[in-house]
Structure formats: C-alpha cells, structure tokens
N, C-alpha and C positions, 0 to 999 in steps of 0.2 A: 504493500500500500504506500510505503513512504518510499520506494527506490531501494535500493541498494548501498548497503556501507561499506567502503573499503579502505584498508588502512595504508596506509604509506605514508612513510618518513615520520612515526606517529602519530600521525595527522586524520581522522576522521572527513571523508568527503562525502555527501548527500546527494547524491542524483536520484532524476526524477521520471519516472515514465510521464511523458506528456502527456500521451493519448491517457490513461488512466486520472492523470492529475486533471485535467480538463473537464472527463466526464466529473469526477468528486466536486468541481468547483461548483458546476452547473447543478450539485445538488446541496450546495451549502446554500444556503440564505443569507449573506452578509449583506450588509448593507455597501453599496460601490457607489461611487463617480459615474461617468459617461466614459467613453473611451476617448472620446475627446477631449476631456479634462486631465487625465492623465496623459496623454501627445502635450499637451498643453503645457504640463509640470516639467515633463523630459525637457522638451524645446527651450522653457525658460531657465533651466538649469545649465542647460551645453552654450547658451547667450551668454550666460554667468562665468561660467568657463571658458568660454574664448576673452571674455573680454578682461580677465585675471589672470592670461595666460597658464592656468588651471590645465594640465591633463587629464586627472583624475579625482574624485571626489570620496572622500570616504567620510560617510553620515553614520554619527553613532547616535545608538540610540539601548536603553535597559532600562530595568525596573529602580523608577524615584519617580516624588511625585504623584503618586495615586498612580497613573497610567500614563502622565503626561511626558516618561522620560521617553519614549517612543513614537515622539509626534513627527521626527524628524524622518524616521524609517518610516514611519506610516504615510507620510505624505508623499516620498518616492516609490515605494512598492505594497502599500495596504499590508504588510508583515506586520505580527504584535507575537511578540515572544511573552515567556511566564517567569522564568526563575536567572536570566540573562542578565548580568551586573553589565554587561555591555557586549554590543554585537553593531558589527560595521555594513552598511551596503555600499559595496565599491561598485562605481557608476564613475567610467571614463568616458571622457569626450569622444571618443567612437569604440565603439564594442559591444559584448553585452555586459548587462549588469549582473552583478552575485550579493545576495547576503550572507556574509559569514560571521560565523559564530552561533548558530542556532545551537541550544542548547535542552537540556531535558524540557521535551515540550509535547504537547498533543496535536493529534493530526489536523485538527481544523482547522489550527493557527497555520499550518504550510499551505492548507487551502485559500488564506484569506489571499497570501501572496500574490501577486500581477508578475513578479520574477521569479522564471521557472529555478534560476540556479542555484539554491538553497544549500548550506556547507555548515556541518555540525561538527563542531570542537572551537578550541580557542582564536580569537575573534581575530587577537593579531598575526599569528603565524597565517591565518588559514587568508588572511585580506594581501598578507606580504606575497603570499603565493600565488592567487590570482592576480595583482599585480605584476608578477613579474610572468605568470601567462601570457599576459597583454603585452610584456615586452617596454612597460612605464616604470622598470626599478630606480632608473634616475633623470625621473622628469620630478616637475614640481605634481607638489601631492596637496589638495587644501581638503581640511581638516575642521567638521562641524560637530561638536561635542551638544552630547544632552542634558549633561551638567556643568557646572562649573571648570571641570578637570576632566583628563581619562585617568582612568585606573593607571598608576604608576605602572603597574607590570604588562599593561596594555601599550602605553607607551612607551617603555625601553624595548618591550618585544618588536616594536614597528623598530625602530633605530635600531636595534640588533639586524634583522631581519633585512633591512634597507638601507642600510648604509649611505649608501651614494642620490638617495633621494633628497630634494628639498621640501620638505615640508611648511605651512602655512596655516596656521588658523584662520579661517575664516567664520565665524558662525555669525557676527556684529552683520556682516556685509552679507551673507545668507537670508538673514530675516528681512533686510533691509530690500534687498535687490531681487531675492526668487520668492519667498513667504506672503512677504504682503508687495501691493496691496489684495486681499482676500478676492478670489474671482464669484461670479454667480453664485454657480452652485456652490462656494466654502457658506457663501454668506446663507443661504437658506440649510445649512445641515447646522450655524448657527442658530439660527431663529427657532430649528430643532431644540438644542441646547436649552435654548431661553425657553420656550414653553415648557419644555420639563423640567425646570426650575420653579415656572411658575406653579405646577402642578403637584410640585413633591409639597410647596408652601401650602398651598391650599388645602393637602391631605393632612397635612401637620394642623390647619386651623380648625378644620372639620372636628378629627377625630380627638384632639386632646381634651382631657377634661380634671378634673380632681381624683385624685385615687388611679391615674395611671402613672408610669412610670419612666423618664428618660429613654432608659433602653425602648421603649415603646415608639419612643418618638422616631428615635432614629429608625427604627424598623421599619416604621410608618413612609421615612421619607426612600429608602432602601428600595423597600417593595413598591414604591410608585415610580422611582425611576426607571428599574427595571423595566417594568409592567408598561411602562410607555414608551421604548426604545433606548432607554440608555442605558449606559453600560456599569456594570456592577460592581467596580473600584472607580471612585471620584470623589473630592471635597465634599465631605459632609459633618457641618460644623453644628453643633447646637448645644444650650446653654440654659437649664432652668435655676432662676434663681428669684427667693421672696424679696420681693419690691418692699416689706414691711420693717426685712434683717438682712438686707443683700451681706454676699460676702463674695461676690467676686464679678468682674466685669464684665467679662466676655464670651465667644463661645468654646467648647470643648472637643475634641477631637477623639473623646472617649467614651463611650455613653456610659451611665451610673444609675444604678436602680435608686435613684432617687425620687421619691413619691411626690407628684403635683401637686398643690393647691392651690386653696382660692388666696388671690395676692400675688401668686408668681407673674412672672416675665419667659416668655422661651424668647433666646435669641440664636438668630439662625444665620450660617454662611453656606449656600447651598452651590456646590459646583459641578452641575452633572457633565456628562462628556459623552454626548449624540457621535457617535464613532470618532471616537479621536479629539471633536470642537468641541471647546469648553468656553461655559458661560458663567456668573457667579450671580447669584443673588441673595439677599436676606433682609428682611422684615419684621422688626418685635410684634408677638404677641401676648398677650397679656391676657389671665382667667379673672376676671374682674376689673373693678374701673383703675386705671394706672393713677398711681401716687403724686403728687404733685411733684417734687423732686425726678419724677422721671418724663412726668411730661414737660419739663422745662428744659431736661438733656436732650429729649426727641426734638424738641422744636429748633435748641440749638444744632442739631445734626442734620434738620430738613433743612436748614438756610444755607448750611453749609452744601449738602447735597444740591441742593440748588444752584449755589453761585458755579460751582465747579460743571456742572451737566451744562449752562448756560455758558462755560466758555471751550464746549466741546467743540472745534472746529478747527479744519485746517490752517496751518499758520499759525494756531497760540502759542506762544510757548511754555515751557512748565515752570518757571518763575510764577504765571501768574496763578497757577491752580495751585500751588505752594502757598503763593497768599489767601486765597482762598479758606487754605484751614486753620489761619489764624484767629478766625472768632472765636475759639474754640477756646485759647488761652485767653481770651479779652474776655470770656465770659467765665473765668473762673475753673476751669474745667481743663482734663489733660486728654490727649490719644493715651491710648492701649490695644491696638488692633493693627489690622492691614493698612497698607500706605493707603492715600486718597486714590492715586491712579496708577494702575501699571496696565500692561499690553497682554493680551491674552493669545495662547496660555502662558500662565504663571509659573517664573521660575526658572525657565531654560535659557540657557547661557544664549547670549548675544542678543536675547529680544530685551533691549534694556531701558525700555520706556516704562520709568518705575517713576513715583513723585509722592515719597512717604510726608506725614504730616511732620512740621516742624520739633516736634518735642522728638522724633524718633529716629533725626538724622545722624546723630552719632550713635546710636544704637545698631542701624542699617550699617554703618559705613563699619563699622569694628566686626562685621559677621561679614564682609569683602563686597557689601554690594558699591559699587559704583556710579554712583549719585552727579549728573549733572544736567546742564539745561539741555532741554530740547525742544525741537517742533513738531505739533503735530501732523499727522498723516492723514488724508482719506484715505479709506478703505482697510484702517486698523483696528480692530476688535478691543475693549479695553473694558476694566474694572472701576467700577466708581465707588469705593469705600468710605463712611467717614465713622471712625469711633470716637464717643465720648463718653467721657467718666470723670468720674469723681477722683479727686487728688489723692484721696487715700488709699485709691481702686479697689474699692470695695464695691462698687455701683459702678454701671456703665451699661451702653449699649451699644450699637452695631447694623447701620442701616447700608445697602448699597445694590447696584446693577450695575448690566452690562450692556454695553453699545457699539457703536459702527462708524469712526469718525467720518464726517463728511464735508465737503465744502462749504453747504451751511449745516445747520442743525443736525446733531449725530440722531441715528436710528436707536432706537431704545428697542432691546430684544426681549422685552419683556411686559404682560400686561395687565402683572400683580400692583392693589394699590398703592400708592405710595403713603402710606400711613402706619402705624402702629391699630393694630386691629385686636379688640375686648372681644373676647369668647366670656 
C-alpha cells in the first residue's frame, strides 16, 4: 500500500506505486485546492527563485504550534506529517519535487500528498541526497524554516552532507514574496476558518451553564470544530473565572474540572484551522449580569479594539496601532495577553508582522521576537487582540478577531457579536 522500503547507505527511501496511490487519493476525502491553485503556488515559487538566484528550495516544516508548524509543506504539497520534529520538501527550480523525512506516520497522510516522491528516514541526509540527484550539491540552496531555528543536528547534517553548497535563509522574503498576498480560494478556506470560530463560540454560549465544568467547555468547542470541518489540533484557549473573586486574567490552554457559576466570566481565544488557514477569535461570556469592574475593562478593550480595526488598511504603519493600545495604560489598566496584531498564522518564522501592546515589548523582545515598524499589506490575514487587566492580574479579559487587510477597510472573517454576551 505504501511502496516499497529499501535500504541503502542507511538511509530509508519511500516509493510509491502511482497507479495505486492515485486510485487511494480518489478515495480519500480531503479537503484540496483546484489544480490550478497549486500550478499557481509552483509558478510563484520558481518567480521566487529565479529572481534570488535560488536553485533549490528546501521548506521545512514539523510538529509546533498546534498544527501550524506544517503550513509551509502544506502549502507546497498538501503533506501533514504526525510525530516529524522536522521534515524538508526539496523543490528545485527544474525537476521534480520530494518530501523527505517522512517519518512514523499513517497512510492517509501520504494520500493527502500532491508529491508522488515521498522518502522516510532523516530529513537531512535523505534532502542532501536528493539534492545531489539533481546534480545542485553546490549551487545556492534557500532555506524556509517552521520555527524559529532547524534542529541543530538537522543542520550540521545538511553542512556535513553538502559541503560545497551555499546556503540562505530565506523565510522573511518567503512570506513576503510567494505567501501572501492570500489568493481566492486561500481567502475563502479562511472565511472557512472564521465561521468555525464563530461556531465553536456560539456552542460555548448555548451550552454552558452552572454546575458544568471547564473541561466541558472545551469539549464543547472540540467537538464543534471538528463536526464542522476543522481540524482536531488548533488554538483552543479558555478561561472560567468568578467576576465576584477573580484570580486570574486570562485564558488557559488547559482545561480544569473547575465547576461554573452564577458570576463567572468564560474567556475564550479560539483558533480553529479549516485545512491548514487559521483564524482567531474570542469573546467574554458571562453567567449572569457582568460586574461593574468588568464592564468598565470591556468597554476599555472595545475602544481599543476599535481604534486598531479602524486603522486596518494598506499603508498604516504599526507605530500607529502600537498607539493605539495605549489607552489601556491611560486608563489605569495593564496587557497580559497576545500582542494587539500579528499576521496569520501565528508564530512561524519570517511572517513577522507582530505589534505587541506597549507594556509587553521587553517581555517579546527577551523570548527573541523581533519587534519593528512596518506597513501594512492587502491581502494579509491578521489577529486583532486587545487584553486588559487589572494591575495586580488578578482580573482581566480578552476580546479579538480576524481579518483580510485591504486597501480600504479590512474584511472581518467573522460574524460573532462584538460584545461580551450574559447567559
């Protein structure tokens, strides 16, 4: 079913019966592109590479991130591995492509693949060998990482292996030049995203009540993402806490049989991921009438939400949505939460349109993120966070969406109220 393994020079290589692999795909049900969308991706990827003097590309892509460390392979070959700390798809300006590195995996994940030449064992040895198949051992080689770093022993094995190659990071100019800005179809398998955001929220406001419990909630938002086409590791943040004895601000990334009442607050960061696109949302609700101390933190966080969504447009730059979350501190009140804007998805090295709130920029900048000004883009997907809380952070909250920058007024992919909503 999966080909054939054979060993040499210790090395694990995958092939693949076509004809069989073809029939399997035609009965997997994934979700795809057009085929034109993908000629689309290839074509603006080899533009990329001519015009960076680029021969060869190697996109990495493993498990960080929920799912999100494989958005970079997913966007060249629809591949999604399971247990992969990293795995490259080498794609040279003429040839064919390979993913290597597959590792302990199940067969549908080789179905989802659009690249028949799939190679299981270690990512570097197995990418330096197909490189020098190709006869590109010392040409220049640019290099899109899914994290921050490769694996140390990822990259010595490439420089072991390749000696006489030059090598280039490129992942800044990646996102910049072949990512965005988002085509057609990326942008409706967003609006996918956003509706299932808006939908996990709204199973969340239905169903909670008194005498349920955290873990409920989150199962709640679990089983609706699922159940409506998304996929079953994603951002899922939430946070019950009494508005009457708060003790903490924000949301949790761990769910806790913690028993609901009348008086809590749930806050939610909800980030499902419609095949690979990811959207973020979240919305307080509350089991009874909110406290005045918290409807006076909402109100400072819709202004704010507001200023920033009102300067969502081509050409701003992020100085000013930086000011933007200065009310925050003029009102008495601190961030404890996600920056006000970053570019979706969240986290992969080189997408680096990030604009944390003021109190959090040395906090950002000491964990290595790289903070400077920019402008913005149409047709870039982006996070609209604001938290605020109380100085002692014992109280806070956590309101935000996502959008579509545009030359004027950005598309809001979402069509949850913008309110704090009393169950």
């Amino acid at each position: 079913m999966r080909g054939r393994l054979v060993s040499k020079d210790s090395v694990k290589y995958l092939t693949q019966d076509p004809e069989k692999l073809n029939y399997l795909r035609s009965r997997t049900p994934f979700h795809r592109f057009s085929e034109n969308e993908y000629l689309r991706r290839w074509d603006k990827m080899r533009k990329f590479m001519r015009s960076h003097q680029i021969q060869c590309m190697l996109i990495s892509g493993g498990n960080s991130g929920w799912l999100k460390g494989w958005s970079n392979v997913r966007y060249v070959s629809e591949y999604i591995g399971s247990q992969e700390s990293n795995c490259f798809v080498v794609f040279p300006l003429e040839g064919d492509p390979a993913i290597c590195g597959v590792g302990p995996t199940y067969a549908h994940r080789l179905y989802r693949s659009i690249i028949d030449d799939l190679r299981a064992g270690p990512s570097a040895i197995l990418a330096a060998h197909r490189i020098t198949e190709l006869g590109l051992e010392s040409t220049k080689i640019g290099i899109v990482e899914h994290t921050s770093m490769l694996p140390r022993n990822v990259w010595e094995g490439l420089q072991v292996k390749l000696p006489r190659a030059k090598f280039e990071f490129v992942s800044k100019e990646w996102w910049d030049e072949v990512r965005f800005p988002l085509s057609t179809e990326e942008e409706e398998w967003m609006k996918r995203s956003g509706k299932i955001g808006d939908q996990c929220l709204e199973a969340i406001a239905e169903k909670m009540r008194p005498g349920m419990t955290e873990d409920e909630l989150f199962a709640t938002s679990t089983g609706t993402a699922i159940a409506n086409g998304g996929e079953h590791e994603y951002m899922s943040l939430i946070g019950s806490h009494s508005m009457l004895d708060p003790d903490a601000d924000d949301t949790s990334a761990t769910p806790r049989d913690r028993v609901l009442r009348k008086g809590d607050i749930i806050l939610t960061e909800i980030g499902p991921e419609y095949n690979g696109y990811e959207t973020q949302c979240g919305w307080p609700i509350t089991l009874g009438k909110p406290t005045k101390e918290y409807d006076q933190m909402f109100a400072v966080a819709l202004e704010v939400y507001k200023k920033v969504v009102g300067l969502l447009r081509e050409g701003c730059d992020t100085d000013k949505i930086l000011e933007a979350g200065d009310l925050i501190d003029e009102k008495g009140y601190k961030c404890a939460g996600p920056p006000l804007l970053h570019a979706l998805p969240s986290g992969l090295s080189g997408n680096d349109l990030f604009v944390p709130q003021r109190g959090q920029l040395e906090s950002f900048i000491m964990m290595g993120r790289t903070i400077k000004k920019m402008e913005l883009r149409a047709g870039v997907p982006v996070s609209v966070g604001v938290s605020v809380a109380r100085r002692d952070e014992l109280a806070g909250l956590y309101i935000g969406d996502s959008f579509i920058i545009r030359k004027g007024p950005p598309s809001r992919l979402h069509s949850y109220p913008t309110q704090m909503t009393q169950i």
